[in-house]
Biopython code that builds the backbone (N, CA, C, O; Angstrom):
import numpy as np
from Bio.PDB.StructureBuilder import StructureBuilder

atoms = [
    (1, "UNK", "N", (-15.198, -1.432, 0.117)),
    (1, "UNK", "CA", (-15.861, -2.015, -1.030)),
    (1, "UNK", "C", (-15.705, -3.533, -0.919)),
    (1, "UNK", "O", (-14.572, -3.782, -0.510)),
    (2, "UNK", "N", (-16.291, -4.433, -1.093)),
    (2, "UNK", "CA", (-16.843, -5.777, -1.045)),
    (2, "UNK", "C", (-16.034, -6.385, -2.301)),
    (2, "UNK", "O", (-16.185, -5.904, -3.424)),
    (3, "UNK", "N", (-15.029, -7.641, -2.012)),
    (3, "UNK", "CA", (-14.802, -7.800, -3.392)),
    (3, "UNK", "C", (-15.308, -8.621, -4.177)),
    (3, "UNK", "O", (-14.611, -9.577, -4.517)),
    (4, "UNK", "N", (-16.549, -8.503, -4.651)),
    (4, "UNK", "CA", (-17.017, -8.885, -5.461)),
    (4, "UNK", "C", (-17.288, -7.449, -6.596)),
    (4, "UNK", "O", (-17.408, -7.650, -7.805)),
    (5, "UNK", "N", (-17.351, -6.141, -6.046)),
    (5, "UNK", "CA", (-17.691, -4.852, -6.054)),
    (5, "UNK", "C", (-16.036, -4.545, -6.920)),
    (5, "UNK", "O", (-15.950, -4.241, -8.110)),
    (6, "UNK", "N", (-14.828, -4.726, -5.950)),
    (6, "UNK", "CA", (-14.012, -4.667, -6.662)),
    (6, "UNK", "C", (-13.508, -5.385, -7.606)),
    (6, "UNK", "O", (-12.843, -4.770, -8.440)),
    (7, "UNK", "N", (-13.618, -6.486, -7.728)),
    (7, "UNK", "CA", (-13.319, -7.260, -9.247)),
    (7, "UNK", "C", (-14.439, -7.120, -10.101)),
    (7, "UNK", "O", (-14.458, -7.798, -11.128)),
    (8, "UNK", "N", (-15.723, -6.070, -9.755)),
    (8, "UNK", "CA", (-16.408, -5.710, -11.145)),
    (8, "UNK", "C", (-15.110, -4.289, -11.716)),
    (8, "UNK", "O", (-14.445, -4.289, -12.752)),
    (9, "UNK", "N", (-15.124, -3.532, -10.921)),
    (9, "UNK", "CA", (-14.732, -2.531, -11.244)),
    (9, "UNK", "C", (-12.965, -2.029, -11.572)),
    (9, "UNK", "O", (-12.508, -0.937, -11.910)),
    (10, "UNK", "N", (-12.327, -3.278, -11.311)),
    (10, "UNK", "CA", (-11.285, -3.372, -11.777)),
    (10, "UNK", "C", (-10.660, -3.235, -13.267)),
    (10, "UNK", "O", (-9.720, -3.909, -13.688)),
    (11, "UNK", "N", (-11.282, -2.347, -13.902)),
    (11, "UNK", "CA", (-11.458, -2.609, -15.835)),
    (11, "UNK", "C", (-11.392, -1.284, -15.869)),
    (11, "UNK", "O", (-10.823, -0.737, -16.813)),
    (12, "UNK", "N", (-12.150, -0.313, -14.512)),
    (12, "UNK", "CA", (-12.354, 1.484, -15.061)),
    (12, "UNK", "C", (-10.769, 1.840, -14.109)),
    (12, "UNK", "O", (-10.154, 1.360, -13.157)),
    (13, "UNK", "N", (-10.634, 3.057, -15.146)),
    (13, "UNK", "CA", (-9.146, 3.441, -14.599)),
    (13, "UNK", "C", (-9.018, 4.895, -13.429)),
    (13, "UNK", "O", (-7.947, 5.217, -12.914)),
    (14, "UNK", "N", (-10.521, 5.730, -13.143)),
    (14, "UNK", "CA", (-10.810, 6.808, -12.788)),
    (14, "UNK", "C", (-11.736, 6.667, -11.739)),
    (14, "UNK", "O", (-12.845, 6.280, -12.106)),
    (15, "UNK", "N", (-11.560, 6.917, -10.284)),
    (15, "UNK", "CA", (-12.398, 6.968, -9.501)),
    (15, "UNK", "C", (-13.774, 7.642, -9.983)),
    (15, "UNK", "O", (-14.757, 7.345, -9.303)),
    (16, "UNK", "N", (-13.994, 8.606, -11.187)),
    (16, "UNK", "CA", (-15.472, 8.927, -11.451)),
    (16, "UNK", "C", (-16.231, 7.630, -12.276)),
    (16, "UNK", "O", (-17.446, 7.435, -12.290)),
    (17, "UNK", "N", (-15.101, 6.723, -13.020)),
    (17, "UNK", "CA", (-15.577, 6.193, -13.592)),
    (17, "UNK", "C", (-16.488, 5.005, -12.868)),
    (17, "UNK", "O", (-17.594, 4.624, -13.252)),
    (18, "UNK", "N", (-15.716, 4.503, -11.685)),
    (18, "UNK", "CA", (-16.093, 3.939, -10.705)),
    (18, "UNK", "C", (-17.433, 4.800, -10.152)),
    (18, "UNK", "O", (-18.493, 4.176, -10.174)),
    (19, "UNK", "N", (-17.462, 6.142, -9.673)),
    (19, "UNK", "CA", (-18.686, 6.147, -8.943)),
    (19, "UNK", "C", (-19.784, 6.307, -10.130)),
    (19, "UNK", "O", (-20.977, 6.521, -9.918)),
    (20, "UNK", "N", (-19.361, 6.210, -11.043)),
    (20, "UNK", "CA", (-20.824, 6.852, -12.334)),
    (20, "UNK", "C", (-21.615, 5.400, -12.530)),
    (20, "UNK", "O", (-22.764, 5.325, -12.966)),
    (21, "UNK", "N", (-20.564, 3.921, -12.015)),
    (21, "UNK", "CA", (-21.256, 2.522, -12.472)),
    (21, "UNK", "C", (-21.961, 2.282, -11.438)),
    (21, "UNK", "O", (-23.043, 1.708, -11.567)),
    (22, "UNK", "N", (-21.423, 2.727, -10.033)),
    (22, "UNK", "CA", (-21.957, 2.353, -8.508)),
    (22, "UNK", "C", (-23.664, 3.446, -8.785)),
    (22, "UNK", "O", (-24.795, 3.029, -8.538)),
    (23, "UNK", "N", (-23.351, 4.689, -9.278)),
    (23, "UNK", "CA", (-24.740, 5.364, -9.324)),
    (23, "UNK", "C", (-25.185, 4.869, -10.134)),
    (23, "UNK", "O", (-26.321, 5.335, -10.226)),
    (24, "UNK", "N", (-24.912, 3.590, -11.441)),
    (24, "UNK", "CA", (-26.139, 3.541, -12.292)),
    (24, "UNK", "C", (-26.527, 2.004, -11.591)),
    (24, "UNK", "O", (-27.432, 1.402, -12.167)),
    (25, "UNK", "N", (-25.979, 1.410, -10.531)),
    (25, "UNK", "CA", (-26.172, 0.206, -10.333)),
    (25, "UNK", "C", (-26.848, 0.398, -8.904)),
    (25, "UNK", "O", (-27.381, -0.683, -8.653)),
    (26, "UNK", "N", (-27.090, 1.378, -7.746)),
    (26, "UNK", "CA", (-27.640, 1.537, -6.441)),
    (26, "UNK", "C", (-28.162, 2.976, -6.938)),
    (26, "UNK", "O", (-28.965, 3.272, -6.053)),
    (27, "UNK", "N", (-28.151, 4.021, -7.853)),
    (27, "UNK", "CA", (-29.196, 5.006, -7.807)),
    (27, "UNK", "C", (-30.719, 4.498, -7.687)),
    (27, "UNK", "O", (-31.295, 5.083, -6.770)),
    (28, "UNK", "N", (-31.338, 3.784, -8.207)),
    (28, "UNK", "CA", (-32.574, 3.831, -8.266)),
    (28, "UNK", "C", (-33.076, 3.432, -6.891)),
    (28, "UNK", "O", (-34.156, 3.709, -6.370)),
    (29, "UNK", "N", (-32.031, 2.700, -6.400)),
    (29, "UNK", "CA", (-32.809, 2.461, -4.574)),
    (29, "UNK", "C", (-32.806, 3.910, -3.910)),
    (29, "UNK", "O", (-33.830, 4.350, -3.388)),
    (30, "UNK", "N", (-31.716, 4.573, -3.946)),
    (30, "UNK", "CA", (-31.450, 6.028, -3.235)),
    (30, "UNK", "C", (-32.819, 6.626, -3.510)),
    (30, "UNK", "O", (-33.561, 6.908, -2.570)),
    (31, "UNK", "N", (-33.233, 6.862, -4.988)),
    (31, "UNK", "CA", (-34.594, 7.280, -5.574)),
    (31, "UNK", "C", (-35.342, 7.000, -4.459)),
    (31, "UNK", "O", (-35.481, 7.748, -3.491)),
    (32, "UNK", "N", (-36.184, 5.092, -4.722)),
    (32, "UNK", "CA", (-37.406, 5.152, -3.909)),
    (32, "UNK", "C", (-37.187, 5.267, -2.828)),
    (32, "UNK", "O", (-38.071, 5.854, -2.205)),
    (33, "UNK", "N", (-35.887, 4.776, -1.970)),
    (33, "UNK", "CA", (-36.024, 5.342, -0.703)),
    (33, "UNK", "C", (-36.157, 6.619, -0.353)),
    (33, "UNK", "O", (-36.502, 6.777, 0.818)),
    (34, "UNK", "N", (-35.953, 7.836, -1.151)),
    (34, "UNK", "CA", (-36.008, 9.251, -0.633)),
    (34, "UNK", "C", (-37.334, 9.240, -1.082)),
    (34, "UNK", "O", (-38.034, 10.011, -0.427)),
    (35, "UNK", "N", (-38.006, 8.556, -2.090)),
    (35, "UNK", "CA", (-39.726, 8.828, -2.228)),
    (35, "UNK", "C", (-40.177, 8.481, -0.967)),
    (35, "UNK", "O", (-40.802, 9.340, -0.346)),
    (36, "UNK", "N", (-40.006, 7.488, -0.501)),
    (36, "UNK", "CA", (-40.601, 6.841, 1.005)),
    (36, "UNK", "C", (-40.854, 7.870, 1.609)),
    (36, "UNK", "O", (-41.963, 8.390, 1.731)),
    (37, "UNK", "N", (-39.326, 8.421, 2.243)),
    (37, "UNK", "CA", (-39.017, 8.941, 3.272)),
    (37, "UNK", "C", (-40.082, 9.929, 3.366)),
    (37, "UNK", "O", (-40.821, 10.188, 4.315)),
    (38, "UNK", "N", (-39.975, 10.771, 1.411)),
    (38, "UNK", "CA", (-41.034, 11.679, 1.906)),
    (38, "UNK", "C", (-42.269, 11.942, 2.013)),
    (38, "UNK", "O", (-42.893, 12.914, 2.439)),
    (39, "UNK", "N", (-42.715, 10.380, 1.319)),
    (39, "UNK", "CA", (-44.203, 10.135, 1.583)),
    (39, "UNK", "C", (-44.426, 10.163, 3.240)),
    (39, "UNK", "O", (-45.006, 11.117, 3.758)),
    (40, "UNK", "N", (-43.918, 9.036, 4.035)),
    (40, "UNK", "CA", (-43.431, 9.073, 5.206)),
    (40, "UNK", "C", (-44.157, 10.832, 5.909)),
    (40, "UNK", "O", (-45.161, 11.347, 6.401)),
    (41, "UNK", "N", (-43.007, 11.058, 5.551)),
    (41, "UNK", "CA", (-42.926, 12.834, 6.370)),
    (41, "UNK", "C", (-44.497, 13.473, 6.203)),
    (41, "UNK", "O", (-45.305, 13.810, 7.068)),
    (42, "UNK", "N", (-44.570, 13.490, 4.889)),
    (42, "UNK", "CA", (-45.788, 14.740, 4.366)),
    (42, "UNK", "C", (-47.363, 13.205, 5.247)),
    (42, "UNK", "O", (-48.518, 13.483, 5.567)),
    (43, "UNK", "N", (-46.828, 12.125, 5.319)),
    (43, "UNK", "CA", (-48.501, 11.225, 5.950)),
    (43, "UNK", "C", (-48.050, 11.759, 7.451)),
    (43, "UNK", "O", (-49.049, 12.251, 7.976)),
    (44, "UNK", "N", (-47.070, 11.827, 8.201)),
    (44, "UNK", "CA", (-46.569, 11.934, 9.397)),
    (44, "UNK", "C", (-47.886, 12.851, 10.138)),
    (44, "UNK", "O", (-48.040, 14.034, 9.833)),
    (45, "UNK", "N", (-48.807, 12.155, 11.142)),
    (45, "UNK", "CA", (-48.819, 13.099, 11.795)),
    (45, "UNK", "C", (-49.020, 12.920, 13.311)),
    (45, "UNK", "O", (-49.042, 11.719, 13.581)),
    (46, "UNK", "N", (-49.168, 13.682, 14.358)),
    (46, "UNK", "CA", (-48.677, 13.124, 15.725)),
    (46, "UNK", "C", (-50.098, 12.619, 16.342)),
    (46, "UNK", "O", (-51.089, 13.205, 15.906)),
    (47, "UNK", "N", (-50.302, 11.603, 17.303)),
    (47, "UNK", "CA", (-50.848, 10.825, 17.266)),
    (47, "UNK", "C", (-51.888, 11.637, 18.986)),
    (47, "UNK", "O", (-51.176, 12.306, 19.736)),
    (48, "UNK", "N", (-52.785, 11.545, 19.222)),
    (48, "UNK", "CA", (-53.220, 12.539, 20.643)),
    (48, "UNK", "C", (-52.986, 11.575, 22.076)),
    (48, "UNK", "O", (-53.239, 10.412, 22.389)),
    (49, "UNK", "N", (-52.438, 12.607, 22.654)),
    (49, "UNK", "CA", (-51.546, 11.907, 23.599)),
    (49, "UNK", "C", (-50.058, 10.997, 23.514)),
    (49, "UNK", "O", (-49.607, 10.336, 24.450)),
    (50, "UNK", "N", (-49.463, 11.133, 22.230)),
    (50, "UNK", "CA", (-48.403, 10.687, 21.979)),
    (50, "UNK", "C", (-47.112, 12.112, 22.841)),
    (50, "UNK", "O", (-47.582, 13.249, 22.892)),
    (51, "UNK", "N", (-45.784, 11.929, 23.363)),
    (51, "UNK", "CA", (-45.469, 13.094, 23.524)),
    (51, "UNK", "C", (-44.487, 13.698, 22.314)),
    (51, "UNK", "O", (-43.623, 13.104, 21.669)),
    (52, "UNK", "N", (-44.868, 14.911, 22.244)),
    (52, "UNK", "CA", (-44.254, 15.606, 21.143)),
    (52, "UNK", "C", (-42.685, 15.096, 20.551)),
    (52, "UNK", "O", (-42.354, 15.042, 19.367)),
    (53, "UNK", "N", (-41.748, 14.707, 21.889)),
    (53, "UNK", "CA", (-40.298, 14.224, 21.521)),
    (53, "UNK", "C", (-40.880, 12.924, 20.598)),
    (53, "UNK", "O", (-40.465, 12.793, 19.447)),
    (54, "UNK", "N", (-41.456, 12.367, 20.932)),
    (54, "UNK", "CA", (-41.474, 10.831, 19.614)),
    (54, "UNK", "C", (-41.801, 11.218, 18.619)),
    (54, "UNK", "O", (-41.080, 10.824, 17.701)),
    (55, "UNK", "N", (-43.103, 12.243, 18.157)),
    (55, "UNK", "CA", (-43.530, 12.654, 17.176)),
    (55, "UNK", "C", (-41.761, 13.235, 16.426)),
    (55, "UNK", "O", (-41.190, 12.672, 15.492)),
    (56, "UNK", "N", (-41.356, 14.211, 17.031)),
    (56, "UNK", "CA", (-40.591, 14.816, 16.582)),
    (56, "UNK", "C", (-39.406, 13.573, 16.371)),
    (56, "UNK", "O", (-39.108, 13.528, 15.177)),
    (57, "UNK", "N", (-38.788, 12.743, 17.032)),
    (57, "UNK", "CA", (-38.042, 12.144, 16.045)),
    (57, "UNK", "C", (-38.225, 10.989, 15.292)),
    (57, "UNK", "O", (-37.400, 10.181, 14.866)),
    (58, "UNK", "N", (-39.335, 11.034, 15.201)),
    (58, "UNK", "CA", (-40.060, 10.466, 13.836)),
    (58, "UNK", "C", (-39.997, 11.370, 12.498)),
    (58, "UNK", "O", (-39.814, 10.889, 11.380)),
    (59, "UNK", "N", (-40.161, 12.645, 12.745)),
    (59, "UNK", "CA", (-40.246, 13.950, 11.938)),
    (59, "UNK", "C", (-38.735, 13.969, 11.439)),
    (59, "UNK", "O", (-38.568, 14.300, 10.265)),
    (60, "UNK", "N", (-37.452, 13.603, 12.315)),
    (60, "UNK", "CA", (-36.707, 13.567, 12.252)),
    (60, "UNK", "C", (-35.583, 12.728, 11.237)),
    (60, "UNK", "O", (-34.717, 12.982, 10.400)),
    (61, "UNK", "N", (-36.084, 11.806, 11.767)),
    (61, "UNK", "CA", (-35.661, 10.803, 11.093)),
    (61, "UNK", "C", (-36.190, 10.845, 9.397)),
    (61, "UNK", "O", (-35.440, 10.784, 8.423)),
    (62, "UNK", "N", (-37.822, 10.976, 9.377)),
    (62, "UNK", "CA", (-37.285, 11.250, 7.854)),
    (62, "UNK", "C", (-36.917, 11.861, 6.871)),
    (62, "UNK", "O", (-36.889, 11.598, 5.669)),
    (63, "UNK", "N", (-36.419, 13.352, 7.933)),
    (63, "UNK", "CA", (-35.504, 14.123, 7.294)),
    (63, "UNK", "C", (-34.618, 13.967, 6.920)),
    (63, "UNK", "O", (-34.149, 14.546, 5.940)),
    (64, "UNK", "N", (-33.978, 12.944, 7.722)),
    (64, "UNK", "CA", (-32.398, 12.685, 7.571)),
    (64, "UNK", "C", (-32.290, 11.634, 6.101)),
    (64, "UNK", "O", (-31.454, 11.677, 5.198)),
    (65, "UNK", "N", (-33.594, 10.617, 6.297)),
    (65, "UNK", "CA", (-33.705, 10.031, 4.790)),
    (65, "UNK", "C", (-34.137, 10.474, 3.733)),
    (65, "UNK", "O", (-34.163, 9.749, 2.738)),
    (66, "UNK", "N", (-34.417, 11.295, 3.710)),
    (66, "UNK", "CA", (-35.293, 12.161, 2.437)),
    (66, "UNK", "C", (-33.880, 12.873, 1.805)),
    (66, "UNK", "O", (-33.949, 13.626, 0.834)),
]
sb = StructureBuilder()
sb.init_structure("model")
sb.init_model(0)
sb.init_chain("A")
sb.init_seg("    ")
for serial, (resi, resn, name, xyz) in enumerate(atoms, 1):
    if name == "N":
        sb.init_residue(resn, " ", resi, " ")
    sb.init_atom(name, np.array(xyz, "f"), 0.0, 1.0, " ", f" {name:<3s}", serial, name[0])
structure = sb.get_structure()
């Protein structure tokens, strides 16, 4: 943790309390980035004459972000 991260959070006494401020302060990026990812995936499609391994870890990859 970054201390700037820890001298916000130096006031809560409970590691949940800590992750419930970190999710209301970086949830909404997690959000659009998993929207991306799966816009991403569902536009994904393989290109003719591309070979299947690139397609596929392209496919891949935004599984892992989604």
């Amino acid at each position: 943790m970054s201390n700037v991260l820890q001298k916000q959070h130096e006031e809560h006494q409970t590691a949940r309390q800590i992750m419930d401020n970190l999710e209301e302060m970086f949830g909404e990026q997690t959000i659009q980035a998993k929207t991306d990812a799966i816009k991403g995936l569902m536009n994904c499609r393989q290109k003719v004459g591309t070979p299947i391994k690139e397609h596929m870890m392209k496919v891949m990859a935004y599984l892992s972000e989604a």
